[in-house]
C-alpha positions as a Markdown table, in Angstrom:
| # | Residue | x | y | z |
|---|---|---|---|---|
| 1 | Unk | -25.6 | -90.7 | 95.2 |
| 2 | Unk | -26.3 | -87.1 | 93.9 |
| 3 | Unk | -27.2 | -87.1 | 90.5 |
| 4 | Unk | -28.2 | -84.6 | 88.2 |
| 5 | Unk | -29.7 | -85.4 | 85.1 |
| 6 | Unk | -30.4 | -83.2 | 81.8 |
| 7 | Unk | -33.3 | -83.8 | 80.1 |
| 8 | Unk | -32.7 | -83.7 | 76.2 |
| 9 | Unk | -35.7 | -81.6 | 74.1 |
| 10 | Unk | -37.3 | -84.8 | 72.9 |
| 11 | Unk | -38.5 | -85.7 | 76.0 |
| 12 | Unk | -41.0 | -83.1 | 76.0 |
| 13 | Unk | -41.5 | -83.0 | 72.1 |
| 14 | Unk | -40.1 | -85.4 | 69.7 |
| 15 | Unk | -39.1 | -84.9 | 66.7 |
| 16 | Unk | -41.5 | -83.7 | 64.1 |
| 17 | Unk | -44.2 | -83.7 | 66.5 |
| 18 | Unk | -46.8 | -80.4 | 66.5 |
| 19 | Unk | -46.1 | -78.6 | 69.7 |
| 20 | Unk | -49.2 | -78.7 | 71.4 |
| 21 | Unk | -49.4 | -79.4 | 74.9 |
| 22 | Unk | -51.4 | -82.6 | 75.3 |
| 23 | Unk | -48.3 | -84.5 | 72.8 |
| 24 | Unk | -45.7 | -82.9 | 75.4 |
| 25 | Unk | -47.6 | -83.9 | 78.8 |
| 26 | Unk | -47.5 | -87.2 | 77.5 |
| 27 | Unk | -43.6 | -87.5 | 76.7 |
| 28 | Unk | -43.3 | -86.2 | 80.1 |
| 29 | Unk | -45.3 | -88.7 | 81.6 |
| 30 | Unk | -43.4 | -91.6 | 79.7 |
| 31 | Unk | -40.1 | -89.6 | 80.4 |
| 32 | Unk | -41.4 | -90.0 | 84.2 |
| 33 | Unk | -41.5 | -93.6 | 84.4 |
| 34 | Unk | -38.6 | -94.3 | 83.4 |
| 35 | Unk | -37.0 | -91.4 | 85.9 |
| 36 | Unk | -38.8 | -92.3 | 88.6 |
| 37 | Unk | -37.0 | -95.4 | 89.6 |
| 38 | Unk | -33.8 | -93.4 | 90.3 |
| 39 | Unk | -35.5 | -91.1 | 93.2 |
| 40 | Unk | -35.5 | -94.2 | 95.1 |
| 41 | Unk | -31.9 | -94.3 | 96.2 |
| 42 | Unk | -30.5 | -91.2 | 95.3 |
| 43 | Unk | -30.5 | -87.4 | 95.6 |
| 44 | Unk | -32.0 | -86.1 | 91.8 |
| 45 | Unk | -32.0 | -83.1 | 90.2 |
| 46 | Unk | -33.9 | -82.7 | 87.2 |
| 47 | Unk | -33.0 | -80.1 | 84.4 |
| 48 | Unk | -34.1 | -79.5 | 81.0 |
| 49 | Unk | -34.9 | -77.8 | 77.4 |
| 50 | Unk | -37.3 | -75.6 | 76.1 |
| 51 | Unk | -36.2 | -74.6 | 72.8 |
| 52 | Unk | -39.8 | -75.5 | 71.3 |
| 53 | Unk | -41.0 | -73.8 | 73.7 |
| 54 | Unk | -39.6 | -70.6 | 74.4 |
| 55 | Unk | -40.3 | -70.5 | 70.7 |
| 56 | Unk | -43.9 | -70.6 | 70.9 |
| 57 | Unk | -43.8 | -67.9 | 73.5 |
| 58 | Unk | -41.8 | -65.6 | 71.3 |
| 59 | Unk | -43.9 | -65.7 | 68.2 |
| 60 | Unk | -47.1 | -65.2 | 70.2 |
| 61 | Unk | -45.5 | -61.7 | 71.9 |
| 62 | Unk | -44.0 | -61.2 | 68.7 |
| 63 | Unk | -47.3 | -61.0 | 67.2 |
| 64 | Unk | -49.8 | -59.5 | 70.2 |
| 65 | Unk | -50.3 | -56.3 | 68.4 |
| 66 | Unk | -51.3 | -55.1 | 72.4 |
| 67 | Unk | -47.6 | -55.3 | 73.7 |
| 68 | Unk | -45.2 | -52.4 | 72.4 |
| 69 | Unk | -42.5 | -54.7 | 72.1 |
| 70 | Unk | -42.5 | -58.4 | 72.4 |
| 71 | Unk | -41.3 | -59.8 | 75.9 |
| 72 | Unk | -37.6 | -61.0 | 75.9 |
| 73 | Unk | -36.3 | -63.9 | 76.3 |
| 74 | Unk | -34.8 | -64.0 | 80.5 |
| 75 | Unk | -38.8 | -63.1 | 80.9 |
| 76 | Unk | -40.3 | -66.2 | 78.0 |
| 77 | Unk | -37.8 | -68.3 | 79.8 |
| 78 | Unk | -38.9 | -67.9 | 82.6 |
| 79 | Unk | -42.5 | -68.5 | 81.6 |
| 80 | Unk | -41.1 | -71.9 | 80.2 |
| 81 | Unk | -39.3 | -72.5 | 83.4 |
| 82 | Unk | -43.1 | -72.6 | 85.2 |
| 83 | Unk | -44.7 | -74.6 | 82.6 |
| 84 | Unk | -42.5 | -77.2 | 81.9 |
| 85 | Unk | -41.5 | -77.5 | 85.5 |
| 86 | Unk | -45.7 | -78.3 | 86.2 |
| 87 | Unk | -45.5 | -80.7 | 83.6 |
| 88 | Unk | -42.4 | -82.3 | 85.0 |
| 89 | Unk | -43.7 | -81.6 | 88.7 |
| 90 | Unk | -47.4 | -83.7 | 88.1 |
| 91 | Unk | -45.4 | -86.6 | 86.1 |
| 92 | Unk | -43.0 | -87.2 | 88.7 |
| 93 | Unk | -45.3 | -86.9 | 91.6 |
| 94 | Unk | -47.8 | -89.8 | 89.7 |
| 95 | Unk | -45.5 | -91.9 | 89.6 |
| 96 | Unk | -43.9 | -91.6 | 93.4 |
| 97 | Unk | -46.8 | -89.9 | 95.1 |
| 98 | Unk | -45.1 | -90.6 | 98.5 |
| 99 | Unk | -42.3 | -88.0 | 97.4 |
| 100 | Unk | -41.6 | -84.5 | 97.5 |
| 101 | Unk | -40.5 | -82.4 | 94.6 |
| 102 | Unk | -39.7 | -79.0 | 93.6 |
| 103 | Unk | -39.6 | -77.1 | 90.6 |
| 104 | Unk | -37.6 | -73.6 | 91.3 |
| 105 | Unk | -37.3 | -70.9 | 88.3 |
| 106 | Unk | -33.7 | -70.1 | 89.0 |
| 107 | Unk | -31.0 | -67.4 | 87.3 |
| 108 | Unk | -28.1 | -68.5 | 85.3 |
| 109 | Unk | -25.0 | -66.0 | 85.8 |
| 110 | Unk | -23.3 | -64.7 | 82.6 |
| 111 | Unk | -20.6 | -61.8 | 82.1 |
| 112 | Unk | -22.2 | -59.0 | 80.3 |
| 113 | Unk | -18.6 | -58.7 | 78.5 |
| 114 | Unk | -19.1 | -62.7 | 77.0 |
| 115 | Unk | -17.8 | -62.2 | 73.1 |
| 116 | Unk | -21.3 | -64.5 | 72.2 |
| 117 | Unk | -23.3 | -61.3 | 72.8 |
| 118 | Unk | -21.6 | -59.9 | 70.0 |
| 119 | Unk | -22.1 | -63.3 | 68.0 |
| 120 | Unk | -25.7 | -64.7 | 68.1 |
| 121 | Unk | -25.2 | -68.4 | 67.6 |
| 122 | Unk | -28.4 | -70.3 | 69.2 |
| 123 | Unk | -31.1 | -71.0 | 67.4 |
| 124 | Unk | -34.8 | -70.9 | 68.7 |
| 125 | Unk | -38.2 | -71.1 | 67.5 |
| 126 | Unk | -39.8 | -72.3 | 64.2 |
| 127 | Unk | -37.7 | -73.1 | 61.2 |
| 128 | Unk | -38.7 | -70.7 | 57.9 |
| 129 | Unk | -37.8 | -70.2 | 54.4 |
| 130 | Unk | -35.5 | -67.5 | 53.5 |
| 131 | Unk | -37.8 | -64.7 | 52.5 |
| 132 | Unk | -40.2 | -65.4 | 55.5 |
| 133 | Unk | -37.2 | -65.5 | 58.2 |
| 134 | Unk | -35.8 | -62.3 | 56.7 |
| 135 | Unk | -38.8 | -60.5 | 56.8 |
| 136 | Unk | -39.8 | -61.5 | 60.3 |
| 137 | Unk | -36.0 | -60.3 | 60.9 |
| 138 | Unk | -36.7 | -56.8 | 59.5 |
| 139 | Unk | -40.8 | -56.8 | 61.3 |
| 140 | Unk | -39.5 | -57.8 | 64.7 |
| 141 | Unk | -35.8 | -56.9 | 64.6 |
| 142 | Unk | -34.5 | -60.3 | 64.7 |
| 143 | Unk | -31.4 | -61.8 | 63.5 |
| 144 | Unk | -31.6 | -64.9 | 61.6 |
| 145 | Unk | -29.6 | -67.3 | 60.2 |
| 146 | Unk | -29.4 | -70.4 | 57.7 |
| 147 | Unk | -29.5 | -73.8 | 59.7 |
| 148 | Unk | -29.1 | -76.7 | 57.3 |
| 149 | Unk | -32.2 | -76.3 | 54.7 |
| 150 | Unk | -33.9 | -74.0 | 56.6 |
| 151 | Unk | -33.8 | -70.6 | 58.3 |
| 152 | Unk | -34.4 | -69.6 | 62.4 |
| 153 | Unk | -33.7 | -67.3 | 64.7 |
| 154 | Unk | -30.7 | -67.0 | 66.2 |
| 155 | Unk | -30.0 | -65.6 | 69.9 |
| 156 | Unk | -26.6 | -65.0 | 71.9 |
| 157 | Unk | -25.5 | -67.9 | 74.1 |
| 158 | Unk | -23.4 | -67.0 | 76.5 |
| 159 | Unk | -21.3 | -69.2 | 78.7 |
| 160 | Unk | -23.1 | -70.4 | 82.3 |
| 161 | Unk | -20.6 | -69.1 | 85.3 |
| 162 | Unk | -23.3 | -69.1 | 88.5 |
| 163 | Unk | -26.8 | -70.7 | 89.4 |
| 164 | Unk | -27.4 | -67.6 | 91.4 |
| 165 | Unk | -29.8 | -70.4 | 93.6 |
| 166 | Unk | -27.6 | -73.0 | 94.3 |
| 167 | Unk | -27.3 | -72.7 | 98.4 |
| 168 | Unk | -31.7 | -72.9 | 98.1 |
| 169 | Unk | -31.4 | -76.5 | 95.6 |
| 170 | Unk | -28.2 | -78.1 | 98.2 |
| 171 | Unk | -30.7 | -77.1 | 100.9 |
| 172 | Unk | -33.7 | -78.7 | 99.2 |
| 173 | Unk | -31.8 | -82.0 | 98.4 |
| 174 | Unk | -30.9 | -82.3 | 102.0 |
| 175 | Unk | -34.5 | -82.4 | 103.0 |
| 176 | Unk | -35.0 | -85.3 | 100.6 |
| 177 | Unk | -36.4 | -83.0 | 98.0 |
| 178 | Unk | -36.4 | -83.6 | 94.5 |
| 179 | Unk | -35.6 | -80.5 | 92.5 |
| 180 | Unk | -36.7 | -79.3 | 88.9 |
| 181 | Unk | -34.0 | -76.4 | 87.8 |
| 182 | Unk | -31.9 | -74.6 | 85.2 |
| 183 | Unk | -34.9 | -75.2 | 82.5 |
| 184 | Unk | -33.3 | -74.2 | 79.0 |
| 185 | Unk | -30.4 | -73.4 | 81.0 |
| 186 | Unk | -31.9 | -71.1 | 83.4 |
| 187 | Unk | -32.5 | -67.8 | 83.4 |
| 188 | Unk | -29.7 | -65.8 | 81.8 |
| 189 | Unk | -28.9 | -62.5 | 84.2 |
| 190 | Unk | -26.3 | -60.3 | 84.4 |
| 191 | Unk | -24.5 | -58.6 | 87.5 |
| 192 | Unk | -24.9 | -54.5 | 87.0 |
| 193 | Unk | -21.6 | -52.4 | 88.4 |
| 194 | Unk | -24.1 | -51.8 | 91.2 |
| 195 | Unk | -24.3 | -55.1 | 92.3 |
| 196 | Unk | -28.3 | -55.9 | 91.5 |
| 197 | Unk | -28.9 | -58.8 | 88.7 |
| 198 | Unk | -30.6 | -57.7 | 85.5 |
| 199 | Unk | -31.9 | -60.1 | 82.8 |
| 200 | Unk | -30.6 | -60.2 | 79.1 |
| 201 | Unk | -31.7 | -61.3 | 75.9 |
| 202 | Unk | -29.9 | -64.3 | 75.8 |
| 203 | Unk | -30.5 | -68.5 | 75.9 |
| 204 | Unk | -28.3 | -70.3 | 78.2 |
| 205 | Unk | -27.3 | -73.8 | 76.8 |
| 206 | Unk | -28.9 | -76.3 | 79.2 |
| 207 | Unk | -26.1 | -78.9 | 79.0 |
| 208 | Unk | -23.3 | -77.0 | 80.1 |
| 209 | Unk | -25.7 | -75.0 | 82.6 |
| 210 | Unk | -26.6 | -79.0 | 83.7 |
| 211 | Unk | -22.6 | -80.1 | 84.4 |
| 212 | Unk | -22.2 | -76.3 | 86.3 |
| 213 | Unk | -25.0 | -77.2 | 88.5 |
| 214 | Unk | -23.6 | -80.7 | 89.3 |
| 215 | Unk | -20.3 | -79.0 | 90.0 |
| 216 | Unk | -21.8 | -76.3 | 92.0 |
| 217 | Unk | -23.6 | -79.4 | 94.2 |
| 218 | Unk | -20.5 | -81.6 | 94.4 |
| 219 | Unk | -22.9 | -84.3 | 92.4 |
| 220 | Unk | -21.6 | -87.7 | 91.7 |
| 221 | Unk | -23.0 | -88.0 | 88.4 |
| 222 | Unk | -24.5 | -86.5 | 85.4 |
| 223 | Unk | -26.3 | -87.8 | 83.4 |
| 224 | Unk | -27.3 | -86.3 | 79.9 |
| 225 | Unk | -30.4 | -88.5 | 78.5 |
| 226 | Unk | -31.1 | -87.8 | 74.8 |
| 227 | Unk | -32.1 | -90.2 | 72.1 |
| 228 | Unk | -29.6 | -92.0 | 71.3 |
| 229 | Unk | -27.6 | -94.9 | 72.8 |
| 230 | Unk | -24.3 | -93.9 | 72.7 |
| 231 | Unk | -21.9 | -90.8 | 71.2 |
| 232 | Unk | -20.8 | -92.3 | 68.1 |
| 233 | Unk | -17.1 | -92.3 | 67.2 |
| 234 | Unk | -16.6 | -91.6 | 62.9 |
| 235 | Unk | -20.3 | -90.2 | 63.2 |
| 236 | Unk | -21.7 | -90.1 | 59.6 |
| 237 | Unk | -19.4 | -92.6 | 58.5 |
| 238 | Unk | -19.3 | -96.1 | 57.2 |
| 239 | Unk | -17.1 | -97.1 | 60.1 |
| 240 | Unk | -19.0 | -95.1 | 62.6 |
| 241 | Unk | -19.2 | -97.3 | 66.6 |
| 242 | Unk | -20.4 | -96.3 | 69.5 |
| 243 | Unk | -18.4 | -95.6 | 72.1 |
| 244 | Unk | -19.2 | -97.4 | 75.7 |
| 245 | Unk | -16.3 | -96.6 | 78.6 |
| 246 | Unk | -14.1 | -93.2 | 77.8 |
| 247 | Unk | -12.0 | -90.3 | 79.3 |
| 248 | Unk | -12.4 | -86.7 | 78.5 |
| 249 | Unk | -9.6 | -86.7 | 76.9 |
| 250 | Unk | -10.5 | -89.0 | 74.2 |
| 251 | Unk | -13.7 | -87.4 | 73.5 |
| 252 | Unk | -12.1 | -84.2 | 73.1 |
| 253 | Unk | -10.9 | -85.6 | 70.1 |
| 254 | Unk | -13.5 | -86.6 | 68.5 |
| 255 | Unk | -15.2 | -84.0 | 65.7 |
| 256 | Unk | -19.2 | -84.1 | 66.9 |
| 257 | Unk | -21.6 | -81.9 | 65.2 |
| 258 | Unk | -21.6 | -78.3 | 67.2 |
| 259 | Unk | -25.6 | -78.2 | 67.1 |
| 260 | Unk | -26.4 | -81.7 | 68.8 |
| 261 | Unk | -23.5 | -84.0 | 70.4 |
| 262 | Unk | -21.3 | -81.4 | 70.7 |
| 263 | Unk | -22.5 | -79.2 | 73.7 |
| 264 | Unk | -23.4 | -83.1 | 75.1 |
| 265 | Unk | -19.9 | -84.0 | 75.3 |
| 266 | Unk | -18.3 | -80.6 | 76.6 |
| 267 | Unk | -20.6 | -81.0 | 79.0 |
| 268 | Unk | -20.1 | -84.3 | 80.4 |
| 269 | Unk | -16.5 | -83.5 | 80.1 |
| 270 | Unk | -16.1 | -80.7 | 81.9 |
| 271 | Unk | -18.0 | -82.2 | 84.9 |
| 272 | Unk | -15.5 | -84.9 | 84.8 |
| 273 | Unk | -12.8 | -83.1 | 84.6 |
| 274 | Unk | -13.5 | -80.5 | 87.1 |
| 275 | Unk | -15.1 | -83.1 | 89.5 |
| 276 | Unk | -14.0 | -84.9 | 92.9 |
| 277 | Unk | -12.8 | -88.6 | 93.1 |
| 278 | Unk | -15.2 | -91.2 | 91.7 |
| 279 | Unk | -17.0 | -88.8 | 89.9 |
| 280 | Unk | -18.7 | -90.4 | 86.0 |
| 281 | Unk | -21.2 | -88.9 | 83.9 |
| 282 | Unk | -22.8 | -90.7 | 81.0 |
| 283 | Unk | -24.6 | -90.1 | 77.7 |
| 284 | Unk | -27.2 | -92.1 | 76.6 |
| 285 | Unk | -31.2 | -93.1 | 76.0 |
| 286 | Unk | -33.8 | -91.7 | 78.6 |
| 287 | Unk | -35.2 | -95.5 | 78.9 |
| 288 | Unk | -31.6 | -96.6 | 79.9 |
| 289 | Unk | -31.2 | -93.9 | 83.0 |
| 290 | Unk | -31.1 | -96.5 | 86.0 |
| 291 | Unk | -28.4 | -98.7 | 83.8 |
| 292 | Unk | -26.5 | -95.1 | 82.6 |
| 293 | Unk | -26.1 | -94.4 | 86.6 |
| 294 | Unk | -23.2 | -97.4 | 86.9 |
| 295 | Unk | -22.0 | -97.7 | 83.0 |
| 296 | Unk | -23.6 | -100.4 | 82.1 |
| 297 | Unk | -25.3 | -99.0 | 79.2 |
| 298 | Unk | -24.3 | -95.3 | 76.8 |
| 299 | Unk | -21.4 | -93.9 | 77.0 |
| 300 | Unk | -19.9 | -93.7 | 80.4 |
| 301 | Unk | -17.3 | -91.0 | 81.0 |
| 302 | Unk | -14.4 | -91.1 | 83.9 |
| 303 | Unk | -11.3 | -89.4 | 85.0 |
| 304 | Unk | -9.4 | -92.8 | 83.7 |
């Protein structure tokens, strides 16, 4: 099968943890293990997250009193794109030597016209208290925002309508490649009324980016590791279950928080929905991803 999977953020850093390279190279390398199995039999295509990271970038450009103005964001996540994509490119590699893999810093298609320019939603970067986010707002022209007991910095998130690199990734799969793509949901570009791409200060969302990309590649299944089991139905509740075997339909009912599950399971539903016969994708724990191919373990999404 063709499968693409979307790597949540804490397989690179889990939560709470510093975010200093040596803790994420070794989440990668567990991460690897338990990926590795699944380039055995089928066609892969990794994506991923780099919130935590693209973060890091931006405070350090933020604050290199050399640079005029910091970089923006389709240029930091770009940077991430490399990085994490060597991390993911070495782990993988260890653990099937006899296999090829790829890591391609790719372009995410948005319309310039999309209403979330106007309404920056995403957050990125460090959390702050109030004073200290506002007055990094006002020092580097920032907009901020509350998120839960704590303030960060909040970027436009537009919708994903291209991977302007798709026909290079089908190619590479063909040729028994394993590909590393769409990292924090690629790099957001515009097209210009002449026709040439231009990059905007945006971040992508990587789980919808991740079930475009599988619909762009006519995959069989996606797979959206995180960490946790299953989507919960009554989340927060005392009557809260997980969910195992579902339709989009039913999901679409459900009220998920907007900042976590949410993006998951629009994901996983649209990929379903838009998908061929036979199509599933599945939600569930990075050290379940052989069982999540066939449903036997998360929550495993079909037409119905």
């Amino acid at each position: 099968m063709r499968i693409v999977v979307a790597l949540g953020g804490n397989a690179l850093l889990r939560r709470g943890q510093v975010p200093d390279a040596e803790a994420q190279v070794e989440n990668i390398r567990l991460a690897a293990r338990h990926l590795a199995p699944l380039t055995d039999d089928h066609e892969i295509v990794i994506t991923h997250g780099n919130g935590p990271q693209v973060g890091v970038l931006a405070m350090e450009s933020a604050a290199d009193t050399r640079l005029t103005k910091s970089y923006p964001f389709d240029a930091l996540g770009a940077m991430t794109q490399g990085l994490i994509g060597y991390w993911i490119l070495q782990a993988m590699g260890n653990e099937r030597p006899e296999r090829q893999f790829a890591s391609i810093i790719n372009q995410t298609l948005v319309d310039a016209d999309d209403p979330a320019f106007a309404h920056p939603t995403k957050f990125v970067g460090e959390v702050y208290d109030e004073a200290t986010a506002r007055e990094l707002a006002d020092l580097h022209g920032w907009q901020v925002s509350v998120d839960g007991d704590h303030w960060r910095r909040v970027v436009p998130s537009p919708r994903p309508r291209e991977l302007i690199e798709s026909e290079l990734i089908d190619h590479l799969l063909r040729e028994s490649i394993i590909v590393v793509c769409a990292g924090g949901g690629g790099v957001p570009v515009v097209r210009t009324p002449e026709g040439d791409l231009r990059g905007v200060e945006a971040v992508i969302d990587k789980d919808l980016s991740a079930a475009l990309i599988a619909r762009r590649l006519r995959a069989d299944r996606l797979l959206v590791l995180t960490d946790v089991d299953n989507v919960m139905e009554g989340f927060g509740t005392a009557h809260a279950r997980p969910i195992t075997a579902t339709t989009p339909e039913h999901l679409r009912t459900l009220d998920l928080p907007a900042g976590s599950m949410g993006p998951k399971v629009e994901a996983v539903c649209e990929f379903v929905e838009t998908g061929g016969p036979g199509v599933a994708a599945a939600i569930g724990s990075l050290t379940e991803a052989q069982a999540l191919v066939h449903g036997d373990r998360g929550t495993y999404v079909t037409q119905g």
